[in-house]
TORKOLGU-186971 format. One record per residue (C-alpha): x, y, z; residue in three letters. Coordinates in Angstrom, 1 decimal, m for minus. Example, Ala and Ser with C-alpha at 12.3 -4.5 7.8 and 13.67 -1.06 7.14 Angstrom:
<mivos>
      xx      yy      zz    r
    12.3    m4.5     7.8  ala
    13.7    m1.1     7.1  ser
</mivos>
This chain:
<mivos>
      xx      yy      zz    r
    71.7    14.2    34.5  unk
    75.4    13.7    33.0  unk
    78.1    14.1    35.9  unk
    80.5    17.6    35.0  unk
    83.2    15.1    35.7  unk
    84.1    12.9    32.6  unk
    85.8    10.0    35.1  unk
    82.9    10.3    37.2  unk
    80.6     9.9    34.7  unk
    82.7     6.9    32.7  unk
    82.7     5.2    36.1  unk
    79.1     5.5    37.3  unk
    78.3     3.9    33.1  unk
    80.7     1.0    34.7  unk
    78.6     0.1    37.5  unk
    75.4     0.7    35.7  unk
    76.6    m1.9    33.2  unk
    77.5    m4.3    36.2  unk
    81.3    m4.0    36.7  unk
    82.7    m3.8    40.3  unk
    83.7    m0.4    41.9  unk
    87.8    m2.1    41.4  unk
    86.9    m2.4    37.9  unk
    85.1     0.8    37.0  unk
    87.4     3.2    38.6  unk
    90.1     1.6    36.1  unk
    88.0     2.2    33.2  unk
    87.7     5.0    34.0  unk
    91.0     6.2    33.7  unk
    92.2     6.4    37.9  unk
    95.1     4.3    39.1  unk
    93.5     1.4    41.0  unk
    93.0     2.6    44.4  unk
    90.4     0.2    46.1  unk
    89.6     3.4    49.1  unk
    89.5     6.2    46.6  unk
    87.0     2.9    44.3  unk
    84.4     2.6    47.4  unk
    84.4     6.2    48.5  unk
    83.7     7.4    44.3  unk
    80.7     4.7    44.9  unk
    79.5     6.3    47.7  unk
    79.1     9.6    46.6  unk
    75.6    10.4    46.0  unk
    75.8    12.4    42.8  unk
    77.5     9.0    41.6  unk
    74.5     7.1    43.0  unk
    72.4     8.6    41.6  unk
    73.5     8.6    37.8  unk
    73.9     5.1    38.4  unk
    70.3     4.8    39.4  unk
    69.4     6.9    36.3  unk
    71.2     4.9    34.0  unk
    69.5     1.3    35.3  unk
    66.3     2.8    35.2  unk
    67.1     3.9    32.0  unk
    67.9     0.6    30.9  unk
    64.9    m1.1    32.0  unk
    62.4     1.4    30.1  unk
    60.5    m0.6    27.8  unk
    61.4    m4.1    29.3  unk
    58.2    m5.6    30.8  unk
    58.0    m9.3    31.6  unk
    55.1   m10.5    32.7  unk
    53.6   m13.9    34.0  unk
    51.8   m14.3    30.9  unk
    54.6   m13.6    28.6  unk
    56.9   m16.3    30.4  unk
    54.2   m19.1    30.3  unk
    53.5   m18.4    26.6  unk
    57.0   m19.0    26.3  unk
    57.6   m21.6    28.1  unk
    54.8   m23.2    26.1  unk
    56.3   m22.1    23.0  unk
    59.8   m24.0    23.9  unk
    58.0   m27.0    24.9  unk
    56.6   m27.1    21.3  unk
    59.3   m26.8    19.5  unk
    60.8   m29.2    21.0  unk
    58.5   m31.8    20.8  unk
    58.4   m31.1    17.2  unk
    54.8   m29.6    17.5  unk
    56.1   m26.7    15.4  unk
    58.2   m26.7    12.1  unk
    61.4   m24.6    12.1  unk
    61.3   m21.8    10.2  unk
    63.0   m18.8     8.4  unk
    63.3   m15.5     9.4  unk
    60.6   m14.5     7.2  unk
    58.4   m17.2     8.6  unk
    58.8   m19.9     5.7  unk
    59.4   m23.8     7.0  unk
    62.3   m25.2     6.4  unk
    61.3   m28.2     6.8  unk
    63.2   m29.8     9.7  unk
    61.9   m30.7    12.8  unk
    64.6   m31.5    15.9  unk
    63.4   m33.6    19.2  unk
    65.1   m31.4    22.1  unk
    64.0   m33.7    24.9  unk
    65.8   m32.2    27.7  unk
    64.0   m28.7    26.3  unk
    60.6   m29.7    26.4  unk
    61.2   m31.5    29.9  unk
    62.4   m28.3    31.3  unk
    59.8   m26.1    30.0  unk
    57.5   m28.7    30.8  unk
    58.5   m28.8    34.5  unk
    58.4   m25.1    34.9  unk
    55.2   m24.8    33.5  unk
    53.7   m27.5    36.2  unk
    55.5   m26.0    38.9  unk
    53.9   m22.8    38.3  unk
    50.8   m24.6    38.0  unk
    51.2   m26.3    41.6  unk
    51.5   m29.7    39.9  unk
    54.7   m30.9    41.2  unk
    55.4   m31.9    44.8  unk
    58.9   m31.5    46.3  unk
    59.4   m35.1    48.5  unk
    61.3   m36.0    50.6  unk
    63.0   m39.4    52.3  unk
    62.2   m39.6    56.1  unk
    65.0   m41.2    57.6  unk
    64.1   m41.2    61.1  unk
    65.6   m44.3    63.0  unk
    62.8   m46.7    64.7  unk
    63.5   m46.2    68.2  unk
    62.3   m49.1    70.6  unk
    61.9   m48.2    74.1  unk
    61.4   m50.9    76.8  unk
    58.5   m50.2    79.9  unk
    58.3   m52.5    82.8  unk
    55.8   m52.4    85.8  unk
    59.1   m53.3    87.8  unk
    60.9   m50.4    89.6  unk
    64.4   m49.5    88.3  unk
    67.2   m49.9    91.4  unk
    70.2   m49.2    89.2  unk
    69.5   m46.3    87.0  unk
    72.9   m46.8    84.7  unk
    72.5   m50.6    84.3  unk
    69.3   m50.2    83.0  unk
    70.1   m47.6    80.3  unk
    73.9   m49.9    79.9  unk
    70.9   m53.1    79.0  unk
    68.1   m51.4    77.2  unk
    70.4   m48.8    75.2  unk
    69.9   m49.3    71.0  unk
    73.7   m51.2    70.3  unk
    75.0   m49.3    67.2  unk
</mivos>
Protein backbone atom coordinates (compact mmCIF):
# COMPACT_ATOMS: atom_id res chain seq x y z
CA UNK A 1 0.00 0.00 0.00
CA UNK A 2 1.44 3.48 -1.17
CA UNK A 3 2.17 5.77 2.04
CA UNK A 4 -0.42 9.24 1.79
CA UNK A 5 2.87 10.97 2.44
CA UNK A 6 4.85 11.52 -0.80
CA UNK A 7 8.35 11.96 1.37
CA UNK A 8 7.38 9.00 3.22
CA UNK A 9 6.83 7.08 0.44
CA UNK A 10 10.06 8.41 -1.70
CA UNK A 11 12.05 7.43 1.48
CA UNK A 12 10.76 3.97 2.33
CA UNK A 13 11.60 3.29 -2.07
CA UNK A 14 15.21 4.50 -0.70
CA UNK A 15 15.70 1.93 1.73
CA UNK A 16 13.96 -0.69 -0.29
CA UNK A 17 16.56 -0.01 -2.96
CA UNK A 18 19.46 -0.31 -0.27
CA UNK A 19 20.40 3.36 0.71
CA UNK A 20 21.01 4.27 4.38
CA UNK A 21 18.19 5.99 6.53
CA UNK A 22 21.05 9.41 6.20
CA UNK A 23 20.72 8.99 2.58
CA UNK A 24 17.04 8.35 1.93
CA UNK A 25 15.63 10.98 4.10
CA UNK A 26 17.78 13.43 1.63
CA UNK A 27 16.27 11.94 -1.32
CA UNK A 28 13.64 12.44 -0.22
CA UNK A 29 13.45 15.94 -0.03
CA UNK A 30 14.00 16.59 4.28
CA UNK A 31 17.06 18.51 5.47
CA UNK A 32 19.47 15.93 6.84
CA UNK A 33 18.52 15.37 10.30
CA UNK A 34 20.19 11.97 11.35
CA UNK A 35 17.19 11.78 14.69
CA UNK A 36 14.27 12.82 12.59
CA UNK A 37 16.36 9.76 9.61
CA UNK A 38 16.19 6.79 12.42
CA UNK A 39 12.86 7.76 13.96
CA UNK A 40 11.04 8.01 9.91
CA UNK A 41 12.81 4.30 9.87
CA UNK A 42 11.19 3.25 12.74
CA UNK A 43 7.80 4.02 12.06
CA UNK A 44 5.90 1.05 11.26
CA UNK A 45 3.81 2.24 8.41
CA UNK A 46 7.41 2.98 6.85
CA UNK A 47 8.41 -0.61 7.68
CA UNK A 48 6.17 -1.96 6.31
CA UNK A 49 6.13 -0.45 2.74
CA UNK A 50 9.64 -1.20 2.87
CA UNK A 51 8.87 -4.78 3.52
CA UNK A 52 6.31 -4.59 0.65
CA UNK A 53 8.59 -3.21 -1.80
CA UNK A 54 11.57 -6.09 -1.11
CA UNK A 55 9.16 -8.59 -1.35
CA UNK A 56 8.06 -7.15 -4.23
CA UNK A 57 11.31 -7.19 -5.73
CA UNK A 58 12.10 -10.67 -5.12
CA UNK A 59 8.74 -12.04 -6.90
CA UNK A 60 9.83 -14.15 -9.58
CA UNK A 61 13.55 -14.48 -8.56
CA UNK A 62 14.18 -18.18 -7.52
CA UNK A 63 17.62 -19.59 -7.25
CA UNK A 64 17.96 -22.84 -6.61
CA UNK A 65 20.84 -25.43 -5.94
CA UNK A 66 20.34 -26.85 -9.25
CA UNK A 67 20.37 -23.72 -11.13
CA UNK A 68 23.81 -22.58 -9.55
CA UNK A 69 25.59 -25.87 -10.27
CA UNK A 70 24.34 -25.85 -13.89
CA UNK A 71 25.99 -22.69 -13.93
CA UNK A 72 28.76 -23.17 -12.46
CA UNK A 73 29.24 -26.01 -14.83
CA UNK A 74 28.37 -23.83 -17.64
CA UNK A 75 31.37 -21.29 -16.67
CA UNK A 76 33.73 -24.01 -16.29
CA UNK A 77 32.97 -24.88 -19.96
CA UNK A 78 33.37 -21.99 -21.39
CA UNK A 79 36.27 -21.51 -20.11
CA UNK A 80 38.02 -24.35 -20.87
CA UNK A 81 36.94 -23.77 -24.32
CA UNK A 82 34.42 -26.74 -24.22
CA UNK A 83 31.90 -24.48 -25.78
CA UNK A 84 32.22 -22.06 -28.81
CA UNK A 85 31.23 -18.32 -28.27
CA UNK A 86 28.40 -17.42 -29.82
CA UNK A 87 25.86 -14.59 -30.96
CA UNK A 88 22.95 -13.47 -29.55
CA UNK A 89 20.98 -15.43 -31.80
CA UNK A 90 22.97 -18.49 -31.00
CA UNK A 91 25.34 -18.58 -34.20
CA UNK A 92 29.31 -19.35 -33.41
CA UNK A 93 31.58 -16.92 -33.86
CA UNK A 94 34.07 -18.77 -33.98
CA UNK A 95 36.44 -17.85 -31.13
CA UNK A 96 37.26 -19.84 -28.30
CA UNK A 97 39.16 -17.92 -25.12
CA UNK A 98 41.07 -20.03 -22.28
CA UNK A 99 39.81 -18.20 -18.98
CA UNK A 100 41.96 -20.30 -16.55
CA UNK A 101 41.36 -18.47 -13.48
CA UNK A 102 37.36 -18.95 -14.50
CA UNK A 103 37.24 -22.54 -14.89
CA UNK A 104 39.50 -22.95 -11.61
CA UNK A 105 36.91 -21.08 -9.70
CA UNK A 106 33.90 -22.67 -10.93
CA UNK A 107 35.69 -25.75 -10.75
CA UNK A 108 36.48 -25.32 -7.00
CA UNK A 109 33.08 -24.32 -6.11
CA UNK A 110 31.67 -27.09 -7.72
CA UNK A 111 33.95 -29.63 -5.55
CA UNK A 112 33.38 -27.93 -2.53
CA UNK A 113 29.75 -28.33 -2.88
CA UNK A 114 30.50 -31.83 -3.74
CA UNK A 115 32.61 -32.40 -0.39
CA UNK A 116 35.72 -32.89 -2.41
CA UNK A 117 37.98 -30.44 -1.04
CA UNK A 118 39.50 -30.49 2.49
CA UNK A 119 40.36 -27.24 4.28
CA UNK A 120 44.09 -28.19 6.04
CA UNK A 121 45.74 -26.89 8.16
CA UNK A 122 49.67 -26.48 9.59
CA UNK A 123 50.05 -27.86 13.24
CA UNK A 124 52.55 -25.90 14.76
CA UNK A 125 52.60 -27.20 18.16
CA UNK A 126 56.23 -26.96 19.67
CA UNK A 127 57.73 -30.57 20.83
CA UNK A 128 57.80 -30.15 24.36
CA UNK A 129 60.45 -32.51 26.21
CA UNK A 130 59.78 -33.03 29.78
CA UNK A 131 62.46 -34.63 32.05
CA UNK A 132 61.26 -37.60 34.95
CA UNK A 133 63.62 -38.90 37.43
CA UNK A 134 63.08 -41.63 40.14
CA UNK A 135 65.14 -39.06 42.37
CA UNK A 136 63.07 -36.71 44.67
CA UNK A 137 63.23 -32.99 43.90
CA UNK A 138 64.79 -30.86 47.09
CA UNK A 139 64.82 -27.49 45.36
CA UNK A 140 61.66 -27.00 43.49
CA UNK A 141 62.96 -23.62 41.52
CA UNK A 142 66.41 -25.08 40.58
CA UNK A 143 64.89 -27.85 38.98
CA UNK A 144 62.41 -25.98 36.77
CA UNK A 145 65.74 -22.92 36.41
CA UNK A 146 67.74 -26.62 34.86
CA UNK A 147 65.05 -28.50 33.02
CA UNK A 148 63.09 -25.30 31.59
CA UNK A 149 63.06 -25.47 27.36
CA UNK A 150 65.91 -22.27 26.74
CA UNK A 151 64.27 -20.08 24.08
Amino acid sequence: MILENARHERFAQELAAGKSASEAYAAAGFRPNDGNCIRLKGNERVQARVAELQSRATEGVMLTRQWVLERLVENANRAMQAEAVTTSDGAETGEYRYEGSVANRALELLGKELGMFVDRTENMNVNTSYVVSGEPVDNVEQWEADHSPKH
